[in-house]
C-alpha positions in Angstrom: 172.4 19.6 375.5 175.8 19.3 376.7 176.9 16.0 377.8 179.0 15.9 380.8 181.4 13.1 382.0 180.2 11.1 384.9 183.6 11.3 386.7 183.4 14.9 386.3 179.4 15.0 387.7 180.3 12.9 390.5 183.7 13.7 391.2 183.8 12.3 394.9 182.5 8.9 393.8 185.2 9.2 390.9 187.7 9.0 393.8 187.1 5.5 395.1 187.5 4.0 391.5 190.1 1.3 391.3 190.5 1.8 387.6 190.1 5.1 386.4 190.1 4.7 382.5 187.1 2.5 382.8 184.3 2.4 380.5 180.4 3.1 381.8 180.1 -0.4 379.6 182.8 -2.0 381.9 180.7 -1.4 385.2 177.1 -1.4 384.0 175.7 -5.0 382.4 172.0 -5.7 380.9 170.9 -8.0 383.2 167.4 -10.5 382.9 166.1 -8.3 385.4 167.7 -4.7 384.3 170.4 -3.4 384.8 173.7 -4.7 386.9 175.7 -2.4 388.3 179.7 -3.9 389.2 181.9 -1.6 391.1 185.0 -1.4 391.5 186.3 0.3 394.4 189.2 0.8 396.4 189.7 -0.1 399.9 188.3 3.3 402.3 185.7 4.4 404.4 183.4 6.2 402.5 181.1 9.1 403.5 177.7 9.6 402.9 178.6 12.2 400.1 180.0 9.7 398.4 177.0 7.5 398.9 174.8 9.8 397.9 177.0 10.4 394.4 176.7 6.6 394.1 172.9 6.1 394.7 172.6 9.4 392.3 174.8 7.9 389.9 173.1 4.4 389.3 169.4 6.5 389.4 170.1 8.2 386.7 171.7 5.3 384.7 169.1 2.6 385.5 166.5 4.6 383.2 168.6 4.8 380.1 167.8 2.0 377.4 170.8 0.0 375.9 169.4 -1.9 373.0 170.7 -4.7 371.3 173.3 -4.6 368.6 176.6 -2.5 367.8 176.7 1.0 368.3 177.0 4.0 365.3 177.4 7.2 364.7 174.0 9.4 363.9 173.9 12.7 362.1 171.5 14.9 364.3 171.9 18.2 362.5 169.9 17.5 359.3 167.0 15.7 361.3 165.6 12.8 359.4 167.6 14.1 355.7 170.8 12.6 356.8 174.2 13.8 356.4 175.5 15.9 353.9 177.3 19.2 353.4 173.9 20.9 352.6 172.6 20.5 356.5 176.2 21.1 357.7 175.6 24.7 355.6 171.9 25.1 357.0 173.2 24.7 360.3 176.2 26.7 360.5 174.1 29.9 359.2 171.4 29.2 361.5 174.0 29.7 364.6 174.1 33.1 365.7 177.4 35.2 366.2 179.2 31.9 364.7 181.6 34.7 362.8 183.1 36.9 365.9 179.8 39.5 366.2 179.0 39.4 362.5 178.9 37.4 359.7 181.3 38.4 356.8 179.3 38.6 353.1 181.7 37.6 350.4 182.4 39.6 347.3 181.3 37.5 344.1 184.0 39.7 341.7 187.2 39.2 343.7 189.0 36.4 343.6 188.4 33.7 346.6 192.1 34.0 348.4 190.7 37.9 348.7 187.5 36.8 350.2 190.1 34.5 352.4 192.2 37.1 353.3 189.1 39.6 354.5 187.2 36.8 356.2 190.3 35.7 358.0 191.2 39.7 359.3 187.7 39.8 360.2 188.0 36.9 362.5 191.9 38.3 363.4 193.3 35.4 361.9 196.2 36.8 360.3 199.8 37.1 361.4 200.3 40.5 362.7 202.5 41.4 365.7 199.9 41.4 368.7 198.2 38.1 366.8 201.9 36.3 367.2 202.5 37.9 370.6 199.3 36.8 372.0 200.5 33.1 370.9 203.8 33.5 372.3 205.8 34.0 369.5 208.3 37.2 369.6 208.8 39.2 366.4 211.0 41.8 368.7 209.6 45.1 367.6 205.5 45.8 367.9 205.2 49.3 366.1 203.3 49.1 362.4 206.3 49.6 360.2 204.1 51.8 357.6 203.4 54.2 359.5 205.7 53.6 362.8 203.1 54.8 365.2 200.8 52.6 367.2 201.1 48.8 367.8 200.6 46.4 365.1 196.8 44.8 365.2 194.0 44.3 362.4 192.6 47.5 363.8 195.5 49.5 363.5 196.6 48.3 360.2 193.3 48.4 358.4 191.6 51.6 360.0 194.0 54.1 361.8 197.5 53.7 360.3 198.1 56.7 358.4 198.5 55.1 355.5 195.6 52.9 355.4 193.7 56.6 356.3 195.1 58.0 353.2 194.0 54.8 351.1 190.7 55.2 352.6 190.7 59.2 351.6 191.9 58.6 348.1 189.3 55.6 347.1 186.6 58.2 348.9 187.4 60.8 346.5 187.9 58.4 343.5 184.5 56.4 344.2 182.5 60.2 344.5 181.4 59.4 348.4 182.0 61.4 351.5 185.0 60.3 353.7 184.3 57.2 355.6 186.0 56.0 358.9 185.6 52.5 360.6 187.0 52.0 364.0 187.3 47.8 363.5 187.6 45.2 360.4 183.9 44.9 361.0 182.8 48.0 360.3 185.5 48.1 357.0 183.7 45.2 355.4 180.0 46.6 355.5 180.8 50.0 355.0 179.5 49.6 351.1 176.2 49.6 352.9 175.9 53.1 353.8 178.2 55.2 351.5 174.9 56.0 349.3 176.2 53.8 346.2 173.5 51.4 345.0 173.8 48.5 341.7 177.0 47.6 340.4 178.9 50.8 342.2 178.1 49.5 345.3 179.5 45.8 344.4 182.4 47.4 342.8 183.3 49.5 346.1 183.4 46.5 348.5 185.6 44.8 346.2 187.7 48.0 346.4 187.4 47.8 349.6 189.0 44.2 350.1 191.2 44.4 347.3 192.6 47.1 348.9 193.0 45.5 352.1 195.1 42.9 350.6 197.5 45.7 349.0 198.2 47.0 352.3 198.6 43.8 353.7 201.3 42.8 350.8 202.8 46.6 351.5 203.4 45.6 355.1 205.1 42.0 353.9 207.2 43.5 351.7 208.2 46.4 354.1 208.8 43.5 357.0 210.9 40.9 354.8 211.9 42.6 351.4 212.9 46.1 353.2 210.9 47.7 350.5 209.9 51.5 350.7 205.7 52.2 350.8 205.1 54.6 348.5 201.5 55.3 348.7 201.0 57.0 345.4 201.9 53.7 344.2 199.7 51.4 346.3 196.7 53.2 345.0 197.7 52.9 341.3 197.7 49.1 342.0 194.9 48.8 343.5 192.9 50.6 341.4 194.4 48.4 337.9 194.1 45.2 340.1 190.6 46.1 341.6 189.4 46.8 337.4 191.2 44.1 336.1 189.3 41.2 338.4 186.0 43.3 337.9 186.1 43.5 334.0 187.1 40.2 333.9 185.1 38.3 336.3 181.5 40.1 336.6 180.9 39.6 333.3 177.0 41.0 334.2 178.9 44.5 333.4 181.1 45.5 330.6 183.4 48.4 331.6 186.3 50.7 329.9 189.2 51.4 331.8 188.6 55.4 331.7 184.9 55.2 332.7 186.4 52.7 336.1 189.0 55.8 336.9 185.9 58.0 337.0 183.8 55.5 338.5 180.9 56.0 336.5 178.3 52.9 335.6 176.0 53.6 332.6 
């Protein structure tokens, strides 16, 4: 339930208030009898609106029960468990759409600033030029400096620029899997669900996936402040010794040679 101000319920009434950063507990007093209302209004004819607002607003005051003692804060998510990080966890996850219109599913191999970085596009959190327009901050030019065609956006970067397309076309061909296409950073991060790979290839290729991401990302910094030339030959060589250097040493489930990770294979 969403608790409204009284001053914004009844506005009119809100008017005639002498004093308007008064407290509910400055006009309304437990009484022997109930509950004593003490206005305080300024001098003007008021109309039966108003006195309507007035009679509406002590009715639905008079029932509420102020017992005795100080008041204190409640946690109401975790029911009668109390507060702790645990409910705050239960609670979150049992929110729908709480993650833009899908909820992002970390990688357990990649580092957590990778898991970061995806989550954060997903949500299009990160600093490109359309994010810092749309907060008012001018970068001067808009156009993706990789490819220098189309405006710079999550979308654009990530899923049509033609560099991220030949990223895209190159880990298709490495990872054995038909050419995919995703038309948002939503569709990017669950595409290891329906490439066909199953087990330990199919980990491995969403980690690709956002490990890759970042590479392109750092490609576009580098372009943007260092003036640095994107070689895409290149970007690909790094991302496939980064992507089998965190998977070889962090899911240790799996041992797995250098040469059987350039042909993708899992015995």
């Amino acid at each position: 339930m969403t608790l409204v101000p009284l001053k914004d319920v009844y506005c009119n009434a809100f008017k005639f208030e002498r004093f308007k950063n008064c407290l509910v507990s400055d006009r309304v007093f437990k009484g022997p009898n109930g509950l004593v209302f003490d206005w305080s209004w300024i001098d003007g004819e008021r109309n039966s609106i108003v006195l309507d607002e007035i009679g509406s607003m002590e009715a639905s005051i008079t029932p509420m029960v102020f017992p005795d003692g100080e008041d204190y804060w409640r946690w109401v998510g975790g029911g009668s468990s109390g507060f702790s990080v645990g409910t705050v966890k239960n609670l979150i996850r049992a929110q729908s759409g709480f993650c833009g219109s899908g909820s992002f599913r970390w990688c357990r191999w990649v580092p957590v600033r990778c898991n970061i970085f995806a989550w954060r596009a997903v949500l299009g959190k990160i600093p490109t030029v359309d994010a810092l327009s749309y907060r008012k901050i001018s970068v001067g030019r808009s156009t993706c400096v990789l490819c220098e065609f189309g405006d710079e956006s999550v979308e654009h970067m990530f899923t049509s620029c033609y560099v991220a397309s030949i990223i895209w076309q190159a880990i298709a061909s490495w990872c054995g899997i038909n050419n995919f296409f995703a038309f948002s950073m939503e569709d990017l991060m669950e595409v290891h669900n329906y490439v066909g790979l199953k087990g330990f290839a199919k980990s491995a290729f969403q980690g690709i996936v956002i490990v890759s991401c970042l590479r392109i990302w750092k490609a576009r910094n580098d372009c943007v402040f260092d003036r640095k030339i994107v070689r895409v030959g290149d970007l690909i060589s790094e991302i496939k010794s980064l992507s089998f250097f965190w998977f070889s040493n962090r899911f240790d489930k799996y041992s797995l040679s250098w040469d059987s990770w350039c042909r993708f294979t899992f015995m």
